[in-house]
PyMOL Python script that loads the backbone (N, CA, C, O; Angstrom):
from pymol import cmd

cmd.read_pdbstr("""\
ATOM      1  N   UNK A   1      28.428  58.550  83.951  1.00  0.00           N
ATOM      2  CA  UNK A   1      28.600  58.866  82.564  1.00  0.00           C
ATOM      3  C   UNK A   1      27.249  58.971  81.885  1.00  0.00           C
ATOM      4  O   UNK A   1      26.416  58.096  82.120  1.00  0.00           O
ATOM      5  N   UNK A   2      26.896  60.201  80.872  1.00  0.00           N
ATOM      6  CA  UNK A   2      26.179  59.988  80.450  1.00  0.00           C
ATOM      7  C   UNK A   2      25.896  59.253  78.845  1.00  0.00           C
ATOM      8  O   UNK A   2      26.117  59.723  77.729  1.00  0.00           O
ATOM      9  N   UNK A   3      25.274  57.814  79.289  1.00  0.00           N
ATOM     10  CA  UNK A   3      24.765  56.927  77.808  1.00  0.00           C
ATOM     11  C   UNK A   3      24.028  57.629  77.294  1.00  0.00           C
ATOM     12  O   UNK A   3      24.183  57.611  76.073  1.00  0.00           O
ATOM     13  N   UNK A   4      22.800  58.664  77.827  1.00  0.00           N
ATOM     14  CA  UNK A   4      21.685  58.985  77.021  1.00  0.00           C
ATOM     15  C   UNK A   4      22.314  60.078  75.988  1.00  0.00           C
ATOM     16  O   UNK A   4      21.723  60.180  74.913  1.00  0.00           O
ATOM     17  N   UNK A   5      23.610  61.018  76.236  1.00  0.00           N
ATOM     18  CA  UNK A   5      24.298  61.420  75.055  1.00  0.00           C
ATOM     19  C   UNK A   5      24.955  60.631  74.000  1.00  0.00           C
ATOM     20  O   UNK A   5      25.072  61.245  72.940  1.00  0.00           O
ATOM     21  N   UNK A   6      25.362  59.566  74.015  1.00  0.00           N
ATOM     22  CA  UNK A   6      25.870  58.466  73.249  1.00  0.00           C
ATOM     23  C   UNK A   6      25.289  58.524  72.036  1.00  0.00           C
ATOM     24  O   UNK A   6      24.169  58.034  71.891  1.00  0.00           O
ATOM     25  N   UNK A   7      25.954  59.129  70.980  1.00  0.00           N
ATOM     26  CA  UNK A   7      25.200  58.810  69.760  1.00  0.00           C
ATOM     27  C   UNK A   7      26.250  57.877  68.849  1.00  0.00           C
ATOM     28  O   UNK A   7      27.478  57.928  68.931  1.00  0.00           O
ATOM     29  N   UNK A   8      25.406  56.942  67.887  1.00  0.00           N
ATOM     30  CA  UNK A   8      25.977  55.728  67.714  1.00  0.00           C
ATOM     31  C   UNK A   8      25.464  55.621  66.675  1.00  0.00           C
ATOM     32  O   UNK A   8      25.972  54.715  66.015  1.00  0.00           O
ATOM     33  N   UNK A   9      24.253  56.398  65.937  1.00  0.00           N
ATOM     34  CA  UNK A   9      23.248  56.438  64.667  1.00  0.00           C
ATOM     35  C   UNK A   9      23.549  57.784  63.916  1.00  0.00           C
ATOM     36  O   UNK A   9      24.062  58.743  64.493  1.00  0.00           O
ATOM     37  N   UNK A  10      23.220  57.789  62.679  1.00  0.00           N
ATOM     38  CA  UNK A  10      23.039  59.004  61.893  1.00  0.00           C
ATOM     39  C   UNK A  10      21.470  59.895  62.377  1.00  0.00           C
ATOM     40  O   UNK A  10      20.291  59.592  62.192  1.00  0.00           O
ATOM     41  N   UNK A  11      21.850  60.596  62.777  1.00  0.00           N
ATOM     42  CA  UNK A  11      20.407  61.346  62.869  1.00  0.00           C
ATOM     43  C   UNK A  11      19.339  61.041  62.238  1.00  0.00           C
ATOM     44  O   UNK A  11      19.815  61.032  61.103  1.00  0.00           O
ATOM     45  N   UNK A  12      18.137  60.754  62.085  1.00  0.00           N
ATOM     46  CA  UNK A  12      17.179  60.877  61.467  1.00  0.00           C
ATOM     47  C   UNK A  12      17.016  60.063  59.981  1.00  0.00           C
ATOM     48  O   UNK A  12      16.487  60.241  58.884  1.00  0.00           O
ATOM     49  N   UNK A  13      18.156  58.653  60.979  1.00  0.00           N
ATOM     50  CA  UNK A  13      17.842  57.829  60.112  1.00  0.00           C
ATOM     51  C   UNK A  13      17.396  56.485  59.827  1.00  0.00           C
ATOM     52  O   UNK A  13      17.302  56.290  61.039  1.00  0.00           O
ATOM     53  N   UNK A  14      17.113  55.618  59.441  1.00  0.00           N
ATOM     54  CA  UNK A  14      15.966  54.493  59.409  1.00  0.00           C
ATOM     55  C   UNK A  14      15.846  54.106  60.832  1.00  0.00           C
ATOM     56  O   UNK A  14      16.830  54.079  61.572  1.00  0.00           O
ATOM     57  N   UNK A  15      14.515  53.772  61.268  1.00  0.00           N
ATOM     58  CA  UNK A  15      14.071  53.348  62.604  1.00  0.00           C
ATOM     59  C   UNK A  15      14.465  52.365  63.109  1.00  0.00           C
ATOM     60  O   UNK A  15      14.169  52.317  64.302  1.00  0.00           O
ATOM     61  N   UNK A  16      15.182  51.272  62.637  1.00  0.00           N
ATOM     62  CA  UNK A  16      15.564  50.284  63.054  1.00  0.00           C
ATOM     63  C   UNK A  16      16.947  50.432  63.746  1.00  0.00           C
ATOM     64  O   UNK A  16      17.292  49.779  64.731  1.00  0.00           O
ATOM     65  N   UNK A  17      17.786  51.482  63.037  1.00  0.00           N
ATOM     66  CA  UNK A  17      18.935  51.484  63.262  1.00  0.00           C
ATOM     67  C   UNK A  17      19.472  52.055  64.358  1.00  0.00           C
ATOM     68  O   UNK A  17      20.664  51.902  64.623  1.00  0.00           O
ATOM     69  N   UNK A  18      18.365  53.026  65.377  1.00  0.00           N
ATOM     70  CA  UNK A  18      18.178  53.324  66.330  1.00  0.00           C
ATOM     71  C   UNK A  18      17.900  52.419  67.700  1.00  0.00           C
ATOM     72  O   UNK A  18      17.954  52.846  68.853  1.00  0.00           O
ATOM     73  N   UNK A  19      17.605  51.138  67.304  1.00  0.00           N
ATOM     74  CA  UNK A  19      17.383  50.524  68.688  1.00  0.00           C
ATOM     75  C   UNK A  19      18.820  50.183  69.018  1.00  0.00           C
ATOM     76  O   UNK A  19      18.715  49.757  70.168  1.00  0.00           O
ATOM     77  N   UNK A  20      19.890  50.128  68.746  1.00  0.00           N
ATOM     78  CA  UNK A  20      20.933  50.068  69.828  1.00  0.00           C
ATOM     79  C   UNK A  20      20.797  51.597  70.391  1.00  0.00           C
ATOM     80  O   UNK A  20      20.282  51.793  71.492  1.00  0.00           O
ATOM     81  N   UNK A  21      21.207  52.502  69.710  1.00  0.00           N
ATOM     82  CA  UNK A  21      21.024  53.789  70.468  1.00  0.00           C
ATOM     83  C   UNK A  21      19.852  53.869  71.490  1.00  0.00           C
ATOM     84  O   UNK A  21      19.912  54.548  72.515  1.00  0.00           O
ATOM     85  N   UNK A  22      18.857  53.169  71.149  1.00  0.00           N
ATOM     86  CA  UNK A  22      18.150  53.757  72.210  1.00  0.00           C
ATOM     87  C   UNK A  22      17.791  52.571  73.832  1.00  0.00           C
ATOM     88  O   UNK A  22      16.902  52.781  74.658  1.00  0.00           O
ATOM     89  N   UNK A  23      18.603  51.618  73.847  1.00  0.00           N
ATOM     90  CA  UNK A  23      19.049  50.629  74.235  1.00  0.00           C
ATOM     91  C   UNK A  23      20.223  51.228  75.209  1.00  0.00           C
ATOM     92  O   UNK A  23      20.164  51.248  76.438  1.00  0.00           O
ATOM     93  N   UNK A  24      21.079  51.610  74.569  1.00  0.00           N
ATOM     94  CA  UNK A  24      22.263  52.334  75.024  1.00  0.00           C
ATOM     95  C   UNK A  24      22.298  53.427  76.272  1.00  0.00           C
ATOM     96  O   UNK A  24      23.025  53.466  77.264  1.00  0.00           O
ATOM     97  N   UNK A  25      21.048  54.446  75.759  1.00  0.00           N
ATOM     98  CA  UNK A  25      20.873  54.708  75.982  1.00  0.00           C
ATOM     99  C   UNK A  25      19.897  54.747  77.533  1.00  0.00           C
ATOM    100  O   UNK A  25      20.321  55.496  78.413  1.00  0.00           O
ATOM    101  N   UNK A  26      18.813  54.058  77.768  1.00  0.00           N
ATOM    102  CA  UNK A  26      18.316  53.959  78.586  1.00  0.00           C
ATOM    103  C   UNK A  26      19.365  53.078  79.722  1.00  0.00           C
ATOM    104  O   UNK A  26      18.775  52.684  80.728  1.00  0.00           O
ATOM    105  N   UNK A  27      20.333  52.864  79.663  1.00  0.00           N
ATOM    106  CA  UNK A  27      21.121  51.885  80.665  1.00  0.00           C
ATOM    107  C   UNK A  27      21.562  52.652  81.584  1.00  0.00           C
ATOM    108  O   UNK A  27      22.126  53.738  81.448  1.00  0.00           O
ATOM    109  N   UNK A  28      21.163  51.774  83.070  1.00  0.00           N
ATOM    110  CA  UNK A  28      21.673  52.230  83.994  1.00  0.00           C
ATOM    111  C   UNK A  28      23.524  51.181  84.490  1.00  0.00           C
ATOM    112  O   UNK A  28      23.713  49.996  84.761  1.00  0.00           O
ATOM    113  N   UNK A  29      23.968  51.729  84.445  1.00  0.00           N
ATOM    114  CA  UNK A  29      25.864  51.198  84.519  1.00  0.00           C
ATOM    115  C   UNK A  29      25.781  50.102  85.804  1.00  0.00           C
ATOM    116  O   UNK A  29      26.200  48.946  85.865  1.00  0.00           O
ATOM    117  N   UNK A  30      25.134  50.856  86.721  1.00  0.00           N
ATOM    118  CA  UNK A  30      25.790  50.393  87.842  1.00  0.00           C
ATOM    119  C   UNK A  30      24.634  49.247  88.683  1.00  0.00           C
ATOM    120  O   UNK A  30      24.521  48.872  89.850  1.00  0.00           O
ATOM    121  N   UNK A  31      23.851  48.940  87.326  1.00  0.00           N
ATOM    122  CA  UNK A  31      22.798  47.276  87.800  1.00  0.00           C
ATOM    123  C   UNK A  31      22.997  46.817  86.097  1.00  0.00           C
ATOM    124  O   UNK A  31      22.604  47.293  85.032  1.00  0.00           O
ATOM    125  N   UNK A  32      23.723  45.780  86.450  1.00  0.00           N
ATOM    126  CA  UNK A  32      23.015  44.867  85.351  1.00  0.00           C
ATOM    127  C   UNK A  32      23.154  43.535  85.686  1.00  0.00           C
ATOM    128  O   UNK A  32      23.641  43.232  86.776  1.00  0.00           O
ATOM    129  N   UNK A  33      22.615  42.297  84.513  1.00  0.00           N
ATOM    130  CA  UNK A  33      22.164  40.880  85.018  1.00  0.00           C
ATOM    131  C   UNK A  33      23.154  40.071  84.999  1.00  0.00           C
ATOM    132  O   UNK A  33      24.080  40.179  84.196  1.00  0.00           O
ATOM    133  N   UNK A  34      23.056  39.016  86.033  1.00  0.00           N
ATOM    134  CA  UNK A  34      24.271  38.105  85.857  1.00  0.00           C
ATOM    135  C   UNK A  34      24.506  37.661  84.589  1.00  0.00           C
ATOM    136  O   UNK A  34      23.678  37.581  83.682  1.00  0.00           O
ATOM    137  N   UNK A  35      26.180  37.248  84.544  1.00  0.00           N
ATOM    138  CA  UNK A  35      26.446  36.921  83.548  1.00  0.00           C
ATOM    139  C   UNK A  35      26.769  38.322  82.106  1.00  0.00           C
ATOM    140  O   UNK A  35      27.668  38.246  81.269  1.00  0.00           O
ATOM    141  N   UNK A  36      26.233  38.915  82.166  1.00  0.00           N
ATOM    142  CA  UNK A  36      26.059  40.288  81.510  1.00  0.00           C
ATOM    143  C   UNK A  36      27.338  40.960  81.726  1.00  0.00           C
ATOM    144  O   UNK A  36      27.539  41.093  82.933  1.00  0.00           O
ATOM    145  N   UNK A  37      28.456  41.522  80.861  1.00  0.00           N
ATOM    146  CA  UNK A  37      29.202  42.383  80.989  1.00  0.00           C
ATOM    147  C   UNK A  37      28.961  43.763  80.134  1.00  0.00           C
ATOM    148  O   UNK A  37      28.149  44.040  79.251  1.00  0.00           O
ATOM    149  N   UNK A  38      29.703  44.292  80.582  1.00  0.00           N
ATOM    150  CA  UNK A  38      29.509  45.666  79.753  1.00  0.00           C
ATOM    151  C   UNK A  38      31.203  46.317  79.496  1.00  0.00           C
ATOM    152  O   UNK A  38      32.165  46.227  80.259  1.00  0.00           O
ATOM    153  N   UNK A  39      31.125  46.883  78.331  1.00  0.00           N
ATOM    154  CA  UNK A  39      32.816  47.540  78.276  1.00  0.00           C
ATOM    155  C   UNK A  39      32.313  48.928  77.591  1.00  0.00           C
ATOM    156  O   UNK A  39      31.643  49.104  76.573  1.00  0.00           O
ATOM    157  N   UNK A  40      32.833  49.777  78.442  1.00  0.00           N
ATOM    158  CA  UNK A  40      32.142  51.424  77.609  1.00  0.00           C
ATOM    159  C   UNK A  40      33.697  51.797  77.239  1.00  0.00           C
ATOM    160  O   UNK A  40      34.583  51.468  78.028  1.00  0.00           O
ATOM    161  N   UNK A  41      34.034  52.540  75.937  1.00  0.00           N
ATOM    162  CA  UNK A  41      35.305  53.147  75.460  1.00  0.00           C
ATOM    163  C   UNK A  41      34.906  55.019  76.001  1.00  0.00           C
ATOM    164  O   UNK A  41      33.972  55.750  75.670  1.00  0.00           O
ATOM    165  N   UNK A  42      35.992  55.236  76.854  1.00  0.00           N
ATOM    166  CA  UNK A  42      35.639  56.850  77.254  1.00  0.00           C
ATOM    167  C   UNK A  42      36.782  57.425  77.051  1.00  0.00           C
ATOM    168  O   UNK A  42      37.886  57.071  77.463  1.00  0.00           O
ATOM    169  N   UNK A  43      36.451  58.485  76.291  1.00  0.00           N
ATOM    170  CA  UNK A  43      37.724  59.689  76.691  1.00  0.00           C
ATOM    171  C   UNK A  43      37.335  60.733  77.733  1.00  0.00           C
ATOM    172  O   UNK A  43      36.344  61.462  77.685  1.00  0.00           O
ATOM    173  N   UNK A  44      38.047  60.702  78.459  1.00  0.00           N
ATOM    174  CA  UNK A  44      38.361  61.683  79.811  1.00  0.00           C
ATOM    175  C   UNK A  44      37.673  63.222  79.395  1.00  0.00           C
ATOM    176  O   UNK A  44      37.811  63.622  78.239  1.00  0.00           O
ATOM    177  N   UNK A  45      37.328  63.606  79.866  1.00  0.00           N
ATOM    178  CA  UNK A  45      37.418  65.391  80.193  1.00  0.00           C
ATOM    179  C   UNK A  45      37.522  65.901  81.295  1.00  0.00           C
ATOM    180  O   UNK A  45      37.571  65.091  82.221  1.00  0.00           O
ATOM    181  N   UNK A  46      37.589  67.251  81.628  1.00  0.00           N
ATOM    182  CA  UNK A  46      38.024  67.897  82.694  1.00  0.00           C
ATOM    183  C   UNK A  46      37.413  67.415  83.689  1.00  0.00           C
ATOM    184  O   UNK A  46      37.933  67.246  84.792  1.00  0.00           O
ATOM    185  N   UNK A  47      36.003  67.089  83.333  1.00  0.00           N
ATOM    186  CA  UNK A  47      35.476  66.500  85.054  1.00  0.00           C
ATOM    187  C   UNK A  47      34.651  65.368  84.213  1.00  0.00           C
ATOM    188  O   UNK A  47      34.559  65.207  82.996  1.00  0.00           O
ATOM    189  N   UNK A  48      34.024  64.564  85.421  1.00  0.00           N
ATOM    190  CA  UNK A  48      33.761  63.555  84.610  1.00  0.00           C
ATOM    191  C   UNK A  48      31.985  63.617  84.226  1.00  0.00           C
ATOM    192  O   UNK A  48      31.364  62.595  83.935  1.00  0.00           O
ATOM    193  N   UNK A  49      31.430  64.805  84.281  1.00  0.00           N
ATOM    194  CA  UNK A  49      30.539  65.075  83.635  1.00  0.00           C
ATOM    195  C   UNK A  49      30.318  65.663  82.654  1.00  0.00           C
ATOM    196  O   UNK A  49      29.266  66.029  82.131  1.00  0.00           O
ATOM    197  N   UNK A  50      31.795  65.804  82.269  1.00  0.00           N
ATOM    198  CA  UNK A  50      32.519  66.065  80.673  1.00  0.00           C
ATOM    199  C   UNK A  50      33.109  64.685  79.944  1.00  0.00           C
ATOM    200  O   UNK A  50      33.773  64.975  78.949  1.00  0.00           O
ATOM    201  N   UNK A  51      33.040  63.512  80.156  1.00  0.00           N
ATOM    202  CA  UNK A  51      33.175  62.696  79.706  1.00  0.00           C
ATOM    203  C   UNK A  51      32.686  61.954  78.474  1.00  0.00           C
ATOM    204  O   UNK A  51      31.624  61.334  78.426  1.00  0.00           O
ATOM    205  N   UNK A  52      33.666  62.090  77.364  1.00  0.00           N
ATOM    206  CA  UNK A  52      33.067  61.429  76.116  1.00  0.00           C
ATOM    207  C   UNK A  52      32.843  59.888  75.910  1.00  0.00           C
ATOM    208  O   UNK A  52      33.851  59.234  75.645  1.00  0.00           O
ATOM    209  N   UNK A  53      31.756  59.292  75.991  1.00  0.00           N
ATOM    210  CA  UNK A  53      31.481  57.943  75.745  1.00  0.00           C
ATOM    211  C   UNK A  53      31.851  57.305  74.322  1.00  0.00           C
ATOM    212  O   UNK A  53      30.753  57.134  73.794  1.00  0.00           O
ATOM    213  N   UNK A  54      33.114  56.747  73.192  1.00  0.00           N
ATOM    214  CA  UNK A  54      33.008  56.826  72.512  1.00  0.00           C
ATOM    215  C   UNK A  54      32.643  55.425  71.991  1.00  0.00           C
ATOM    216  O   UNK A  54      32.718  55.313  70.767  1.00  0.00           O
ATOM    217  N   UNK A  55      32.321  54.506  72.572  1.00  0.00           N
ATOM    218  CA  UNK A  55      32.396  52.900  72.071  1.00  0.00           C
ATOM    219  C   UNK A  55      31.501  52.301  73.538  1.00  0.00           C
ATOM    220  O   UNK A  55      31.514  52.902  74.613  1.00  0.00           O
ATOM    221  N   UNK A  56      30.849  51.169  73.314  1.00  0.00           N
ATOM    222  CA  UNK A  56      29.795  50.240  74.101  1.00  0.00           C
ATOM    223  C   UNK A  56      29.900  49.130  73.448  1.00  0.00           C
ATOM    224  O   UNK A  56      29.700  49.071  72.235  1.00  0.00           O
ATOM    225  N   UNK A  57      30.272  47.979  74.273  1.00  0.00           N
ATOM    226  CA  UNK A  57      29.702  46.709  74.111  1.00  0.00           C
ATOM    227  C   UNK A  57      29.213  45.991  74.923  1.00  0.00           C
ATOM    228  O   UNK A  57      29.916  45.871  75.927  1.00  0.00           O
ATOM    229  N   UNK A  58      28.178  45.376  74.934  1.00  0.00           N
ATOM    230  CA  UNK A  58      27.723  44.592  75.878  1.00  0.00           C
ATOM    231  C   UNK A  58      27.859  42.649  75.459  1.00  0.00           C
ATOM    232  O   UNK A  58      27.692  42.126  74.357  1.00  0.00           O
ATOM    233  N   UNK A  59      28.126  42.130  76.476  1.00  0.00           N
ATOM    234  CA  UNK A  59      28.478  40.846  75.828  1.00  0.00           C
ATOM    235  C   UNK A  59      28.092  39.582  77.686  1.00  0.00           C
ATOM    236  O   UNK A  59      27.982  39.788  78.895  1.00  0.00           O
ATOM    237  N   UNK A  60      28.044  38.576  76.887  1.00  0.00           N
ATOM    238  CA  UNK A  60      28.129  37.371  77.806  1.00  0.00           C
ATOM    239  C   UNK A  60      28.092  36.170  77.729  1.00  0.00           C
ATOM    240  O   UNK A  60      28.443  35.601  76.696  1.00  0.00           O
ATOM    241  N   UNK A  61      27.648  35.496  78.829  1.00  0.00           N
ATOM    242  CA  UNK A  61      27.242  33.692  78.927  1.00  0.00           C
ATOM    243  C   UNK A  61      25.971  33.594  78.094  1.00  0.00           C
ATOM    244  O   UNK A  61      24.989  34.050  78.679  1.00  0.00           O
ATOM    245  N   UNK A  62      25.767  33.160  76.994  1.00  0.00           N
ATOM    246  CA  UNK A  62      24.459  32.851  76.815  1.00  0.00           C
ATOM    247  C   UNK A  62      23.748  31.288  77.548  1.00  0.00           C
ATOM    248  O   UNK A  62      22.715  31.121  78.197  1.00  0.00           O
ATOM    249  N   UNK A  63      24.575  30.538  77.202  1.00  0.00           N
ATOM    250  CA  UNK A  63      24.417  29.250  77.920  1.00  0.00           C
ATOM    251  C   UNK A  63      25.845  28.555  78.439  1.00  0.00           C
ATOM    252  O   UNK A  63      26.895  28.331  77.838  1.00  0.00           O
ATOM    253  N   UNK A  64      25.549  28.382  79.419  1.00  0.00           N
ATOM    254  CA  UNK A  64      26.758  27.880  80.024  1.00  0.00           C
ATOM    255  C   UNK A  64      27.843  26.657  79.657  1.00  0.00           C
ATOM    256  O   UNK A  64      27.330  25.543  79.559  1.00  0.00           O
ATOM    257  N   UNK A  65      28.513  26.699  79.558  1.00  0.00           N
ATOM    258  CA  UNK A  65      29.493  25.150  79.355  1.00  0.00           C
ATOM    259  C   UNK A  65      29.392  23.764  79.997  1.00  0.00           C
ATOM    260  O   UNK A  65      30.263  23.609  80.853  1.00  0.00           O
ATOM    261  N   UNK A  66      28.776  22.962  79.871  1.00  0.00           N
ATOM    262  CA  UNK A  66      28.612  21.800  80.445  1.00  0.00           C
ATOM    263  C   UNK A  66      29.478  20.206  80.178  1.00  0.00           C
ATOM    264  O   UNK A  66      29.869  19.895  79.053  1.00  0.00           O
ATOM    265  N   UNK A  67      29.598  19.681  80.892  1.00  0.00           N
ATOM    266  CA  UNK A  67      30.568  18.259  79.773  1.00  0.00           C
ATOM    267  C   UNK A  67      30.123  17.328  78.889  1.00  0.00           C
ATOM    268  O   UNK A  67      30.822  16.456  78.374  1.00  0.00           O
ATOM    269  N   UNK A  68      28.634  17.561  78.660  1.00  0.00           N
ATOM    270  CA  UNK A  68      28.135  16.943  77.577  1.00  0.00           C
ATOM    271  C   UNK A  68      27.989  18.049  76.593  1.00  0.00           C
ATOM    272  O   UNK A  68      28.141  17.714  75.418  1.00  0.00           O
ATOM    273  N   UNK A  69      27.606  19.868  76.942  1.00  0.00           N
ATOM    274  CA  UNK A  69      27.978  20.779  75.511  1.00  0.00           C
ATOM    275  C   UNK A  69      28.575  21.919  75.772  1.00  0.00           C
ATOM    276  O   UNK A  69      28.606  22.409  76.900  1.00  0.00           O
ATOM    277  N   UNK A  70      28.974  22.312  74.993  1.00  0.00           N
ATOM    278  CA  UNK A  70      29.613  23.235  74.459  1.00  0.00           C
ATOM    279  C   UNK A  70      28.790  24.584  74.962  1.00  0.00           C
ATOM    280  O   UNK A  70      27.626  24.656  74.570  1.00  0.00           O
ATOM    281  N   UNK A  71      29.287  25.653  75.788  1.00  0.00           N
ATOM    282  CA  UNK A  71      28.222  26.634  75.892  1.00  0.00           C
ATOM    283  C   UNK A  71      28.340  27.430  75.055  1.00  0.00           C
ATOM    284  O   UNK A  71      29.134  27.093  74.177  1.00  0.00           O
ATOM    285  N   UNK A  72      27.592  28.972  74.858  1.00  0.00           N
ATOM    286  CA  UNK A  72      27.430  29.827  73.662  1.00  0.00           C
ATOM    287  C   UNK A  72      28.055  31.464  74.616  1.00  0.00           C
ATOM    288  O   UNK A  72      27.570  31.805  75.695  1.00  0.00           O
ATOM    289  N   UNK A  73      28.919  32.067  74.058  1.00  0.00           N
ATOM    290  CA  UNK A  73      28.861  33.187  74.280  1.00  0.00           C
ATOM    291  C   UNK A  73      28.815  34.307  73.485  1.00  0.00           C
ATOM    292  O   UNK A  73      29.619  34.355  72.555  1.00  0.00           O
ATOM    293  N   UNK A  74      27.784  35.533  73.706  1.00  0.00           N
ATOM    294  CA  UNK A  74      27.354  36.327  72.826  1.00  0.00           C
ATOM    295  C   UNK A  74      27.538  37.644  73.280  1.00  0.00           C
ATOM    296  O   UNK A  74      27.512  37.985  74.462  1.00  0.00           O
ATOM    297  N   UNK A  75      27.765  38.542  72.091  1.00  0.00           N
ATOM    298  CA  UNK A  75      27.860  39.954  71.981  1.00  0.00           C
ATOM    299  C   UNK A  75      26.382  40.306  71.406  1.00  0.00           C
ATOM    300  O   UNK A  75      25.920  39.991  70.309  1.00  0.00           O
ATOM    301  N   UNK A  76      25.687  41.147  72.592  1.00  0.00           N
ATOM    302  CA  UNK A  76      24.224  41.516  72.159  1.00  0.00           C
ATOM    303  C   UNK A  76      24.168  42.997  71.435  1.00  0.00           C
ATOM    304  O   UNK A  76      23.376  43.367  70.569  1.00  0.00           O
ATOM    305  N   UNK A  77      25.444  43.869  72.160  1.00  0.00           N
ATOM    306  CA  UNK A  77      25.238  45.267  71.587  1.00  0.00           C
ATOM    307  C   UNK A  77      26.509  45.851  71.504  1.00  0.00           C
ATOM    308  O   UNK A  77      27.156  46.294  72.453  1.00  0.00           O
ATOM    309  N   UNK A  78      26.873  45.829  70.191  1.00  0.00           N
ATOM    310  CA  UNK A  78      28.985  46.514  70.324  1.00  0.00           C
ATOM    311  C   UNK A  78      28.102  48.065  68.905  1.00  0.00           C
ATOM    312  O   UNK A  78      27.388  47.885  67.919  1.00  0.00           O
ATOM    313  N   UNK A  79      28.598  49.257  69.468  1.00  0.00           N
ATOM    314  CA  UNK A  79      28.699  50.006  68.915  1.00  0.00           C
ATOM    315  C   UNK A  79      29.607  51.244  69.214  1.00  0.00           C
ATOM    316  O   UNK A  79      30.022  51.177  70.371  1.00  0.00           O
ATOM    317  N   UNK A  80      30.179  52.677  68.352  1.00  0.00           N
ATOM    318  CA  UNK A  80      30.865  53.119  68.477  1.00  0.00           C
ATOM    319  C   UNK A  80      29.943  54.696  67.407  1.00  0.00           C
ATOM    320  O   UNK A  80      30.542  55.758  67.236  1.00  0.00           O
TER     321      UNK A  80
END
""", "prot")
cmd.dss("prot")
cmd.show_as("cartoon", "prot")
cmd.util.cbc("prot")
cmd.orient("prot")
C-alpha cells in the first residue's frame, strides 16, 4: 500500500501539522518495533495498487504492567 500517497493535512498548511503526514508517510508496513501496532483503514480498488488508504493509527505498550504499577498504553499517531 502506498502511505507516501496518504494525505491527512491541508495542503500547504502550517508546518507542524505535517509531521504526522510525513511520519506516515515514510513507513515501511511490514518492519516495525516491538510492542508497536499499527491499524491502516483501506478501501479496496481494482488491484491493490489502487488501494485507498483512508485512516492510520499507530498505538502501543508504552510501559509495561507490573504488580507494583500500573503500565501506560499510548496512541502515538491516529489520523484520517
Amino acid at each position: 500500500m502506498a502511505l507516501r500517497q496518504f494525505q491527512c493535512c491541508e495542503p500547504n498548511g502550517p508546518e507542524w501539522t505535517m509531521d504526522a503526514q510525513r511520519y506516515i508517510g515514510d513507513i515501511n508496513v511490514c518492519k516495525t518495533f516491538d510492542g508497536v501496532e499499527r491499524t491502516l483503514l483501506v478501501v479496496a480498488g481494482i488491484a491493490p495498487s489502487r488501494d485507498d488508504v483512508v485512516g492510520f493509527c499507530e498505538y502501543g505498550v508504552a510501559v509495561e504492567t507490573t504488580p507494583e504499577t500500573e503500565g501506560v498504553y499510548q496512541i502515538s499517531y491516529i489520523s484520517s
